[in-house]
Phi, psi and omega in degrees: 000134194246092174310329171289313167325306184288323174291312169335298193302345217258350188300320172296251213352324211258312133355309184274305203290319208266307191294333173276329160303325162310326182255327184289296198299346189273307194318303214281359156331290143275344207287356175252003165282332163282335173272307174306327203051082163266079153325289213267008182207149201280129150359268171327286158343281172299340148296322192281318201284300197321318189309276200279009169276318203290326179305283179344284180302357199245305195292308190306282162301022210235276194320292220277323175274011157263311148321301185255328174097230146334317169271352174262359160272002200267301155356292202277324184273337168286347185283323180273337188259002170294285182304301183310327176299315184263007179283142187304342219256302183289035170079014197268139160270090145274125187315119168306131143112340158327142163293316209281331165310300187289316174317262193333299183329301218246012161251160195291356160280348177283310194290337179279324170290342173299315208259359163285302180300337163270000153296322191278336211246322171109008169261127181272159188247160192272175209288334175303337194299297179308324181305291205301000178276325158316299177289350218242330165311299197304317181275356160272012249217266163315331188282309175324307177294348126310015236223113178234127188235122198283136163266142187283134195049016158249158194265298198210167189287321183284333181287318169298348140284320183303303191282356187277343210260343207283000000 
């Protein structure tokens, strides 16, 4: 397999995708800073947090339905749907100390709503926040570009050149 090729094929894909995580996160950025009236944090702030969480997400499910296809939306809805069953905000008591405690700690919808809510609270959030969100861009950036798809019903490349040459 010839890495410069694959990543070649994979670049128009990860280029739309990255430009479209990129526009959906300025728009709904700004357009809820007019709407929330977020006062307690700078314009500029709050698009830039919006921006790349929407980028992340927008790359990060872009990569698991190109990649796995179906599991990787069956993925993606257990993941969203783990936080909705258990989020504090509809009323569930989870138990400190809980298998069901730890699921919640460490997903990554707990952790974006922690950092919206110190936004929103007028707590600027600190540079690891950005970082790890930055890095978190770059490997969905990269993860895209990796993406590899078995064509149905050819065995190997070469034989499939061999017949395209004929």
């Amino acid at each position: 397999m010839n890495t410069d090729r694959f990543v070649w094929q994979n670049t128009p894909w990860t280029l739309i995708t990255l430009g479209t995580g990129l526009v959906e996160g300025i728009v709904i950025g700004f357009l809820s800073t007019r709407i929330l009236n977020t006062v307690q944090v700078s314009d500029m702030t709050w698009i830039v947090v919006i921006s790349l969480i929407q980028l992340v997400s927008v790359m990060l499910a872009t990569y698991l339905l190109r990649q796995f296809k179906a599991i990787g939306m069956f993925a993606l809805l257990i993941i969203v749907a783990i936080y909705l069953f258990f989020t504090p905000s509809l009323g569930v008591q989870v138990l400190a100390g809980t298998l069901t405690k730890t699921i919640t700690a460490i997903s990554p919808f707990s952790w974006i709503e922690s950092c919206i809510t110190q936004l929103t609270g007028g707590t600027n959030l600190g540079w690891p926040s950005y970082l790890y969100l930055s890095g978190a861009a770059v490997v969905g950036v990269v993860i895209n570009l990796l993406v590899y798809r078995r064509n149905k019903g050819r065995k190997d490349g070469a034989a499939n050149e061999a017949e395209i040459a004929k």
